[in-house]
C-alpha positions as CSV (number, residue, x, y, z in Angstrom):
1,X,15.8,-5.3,-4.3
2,X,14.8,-4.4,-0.8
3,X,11.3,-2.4,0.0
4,X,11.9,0.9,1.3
5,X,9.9,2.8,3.5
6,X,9.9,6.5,4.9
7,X,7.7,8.7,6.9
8,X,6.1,11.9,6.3
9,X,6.9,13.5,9.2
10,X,3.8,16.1,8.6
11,X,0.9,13.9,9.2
12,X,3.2,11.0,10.9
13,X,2.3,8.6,7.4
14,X,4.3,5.7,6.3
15,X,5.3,5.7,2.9
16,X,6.4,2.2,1.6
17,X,8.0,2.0,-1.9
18,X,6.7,-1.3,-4.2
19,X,8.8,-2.3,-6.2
20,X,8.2,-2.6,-9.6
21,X,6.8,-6.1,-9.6
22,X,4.7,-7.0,-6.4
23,X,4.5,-11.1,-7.0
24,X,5.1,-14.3,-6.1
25,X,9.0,-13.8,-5.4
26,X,8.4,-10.4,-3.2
27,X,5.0,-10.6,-1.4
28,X,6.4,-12.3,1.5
29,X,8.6,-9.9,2.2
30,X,6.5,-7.0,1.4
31,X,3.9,-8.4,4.0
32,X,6.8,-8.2,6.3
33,X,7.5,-5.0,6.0
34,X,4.1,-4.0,6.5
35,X,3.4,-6.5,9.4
36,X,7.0,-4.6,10.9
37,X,5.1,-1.4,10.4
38,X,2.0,-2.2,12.1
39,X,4.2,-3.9,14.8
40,X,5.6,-0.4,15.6
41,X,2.0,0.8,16.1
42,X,1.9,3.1,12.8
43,X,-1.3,2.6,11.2
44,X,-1.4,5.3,8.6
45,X,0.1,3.6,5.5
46,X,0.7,4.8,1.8
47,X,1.8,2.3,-0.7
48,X,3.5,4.1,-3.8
49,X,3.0,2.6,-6.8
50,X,4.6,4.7,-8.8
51,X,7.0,2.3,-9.9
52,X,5.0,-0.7,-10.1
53,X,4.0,-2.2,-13.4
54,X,2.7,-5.7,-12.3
55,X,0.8,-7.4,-9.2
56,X,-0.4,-10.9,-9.0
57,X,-3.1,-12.3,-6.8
58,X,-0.3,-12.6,-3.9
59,X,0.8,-9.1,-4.6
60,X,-2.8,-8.1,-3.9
61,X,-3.1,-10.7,-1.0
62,X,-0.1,-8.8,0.4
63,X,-1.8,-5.3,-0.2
64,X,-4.7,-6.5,1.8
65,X,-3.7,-8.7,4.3
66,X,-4.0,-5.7,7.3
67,X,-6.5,-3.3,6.1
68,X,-8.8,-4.7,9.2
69,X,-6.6,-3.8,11.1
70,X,-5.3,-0.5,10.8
71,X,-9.0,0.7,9.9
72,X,-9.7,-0.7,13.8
73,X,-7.0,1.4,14.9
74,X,-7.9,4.8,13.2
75,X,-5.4,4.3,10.1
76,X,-5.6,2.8,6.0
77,X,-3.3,1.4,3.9
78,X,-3.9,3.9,0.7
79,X,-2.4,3.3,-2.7
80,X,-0.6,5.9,-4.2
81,X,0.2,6.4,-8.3
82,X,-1.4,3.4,-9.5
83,X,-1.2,2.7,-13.1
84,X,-4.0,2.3,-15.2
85,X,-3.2,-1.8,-15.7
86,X,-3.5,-1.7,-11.6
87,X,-6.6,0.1,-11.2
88,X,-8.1,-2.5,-14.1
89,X,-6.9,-5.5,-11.5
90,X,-8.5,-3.3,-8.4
91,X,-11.8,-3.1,-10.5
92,X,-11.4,-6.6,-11.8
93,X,-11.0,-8.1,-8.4
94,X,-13.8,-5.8,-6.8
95,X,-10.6,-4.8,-4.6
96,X,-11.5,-1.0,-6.0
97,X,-14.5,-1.0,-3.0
98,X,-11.6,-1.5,-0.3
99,X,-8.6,0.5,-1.4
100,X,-8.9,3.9,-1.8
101,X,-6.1,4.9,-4.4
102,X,-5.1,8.7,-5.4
103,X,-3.2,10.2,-8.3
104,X,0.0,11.2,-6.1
105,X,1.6,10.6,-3.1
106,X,0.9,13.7,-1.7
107,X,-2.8,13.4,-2.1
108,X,-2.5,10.1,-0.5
109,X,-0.7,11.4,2.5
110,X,-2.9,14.4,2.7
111,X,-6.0,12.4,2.6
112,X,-5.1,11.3,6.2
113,X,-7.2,14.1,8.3
């Protein structure tokens, strides 16, 4: 299943759509997608959870593989919608101190002022 991404065009945010697992078998490619974003010189970057039920250590690798650098270039990576099995992993990991996450989309977007 492919990762889609969209833009809000309010506060020029990328929105990028995990899937449901982020592992082993999809990481690659959803580093890709954000390395393609960050390529295009967008920096401001929401990942919805929403739909995501699982991450592994290379789904969380993935997550934080650019946070340097779109925090050097005025922008985050934000998570969006996490489920409470997630934010346990972020908290876990200590990866809770690095990623700021927020109960909806929209007040991940928003937070971008």
């Amino acid at each position: 299943m492919p990762i889609i991404t969209n833009k809000d065009s309010n506060k020029d945010v990328i929105i990028i759509n995990a899937p449901e697992r982020l592992d082993i078998l999809n990481a690659e490619e959803f580093r890709n997608v954000l390395n393609d974003i960050i390529n295009k010189q967008e920096f401001k970057i929401v990942v919805n959870l929403e739909k995501t039920k699982y991450i592994d250590s290379t789904g969380l690798g993935a997550l934080v593989s650019r946070i340097a650098l779109t925090r050097s270039n005025k922008g985050d990576i934000r998570l969006a919608a996490p489920k409470r099995n997630i934010i346990d992993l972020l908290e876990l990991t200590h990866l809770i101190k690095i990623l700021k996450y927020y109960e909806t989309i929209e007040l991940a977007v928003n937070s971008f002022d």
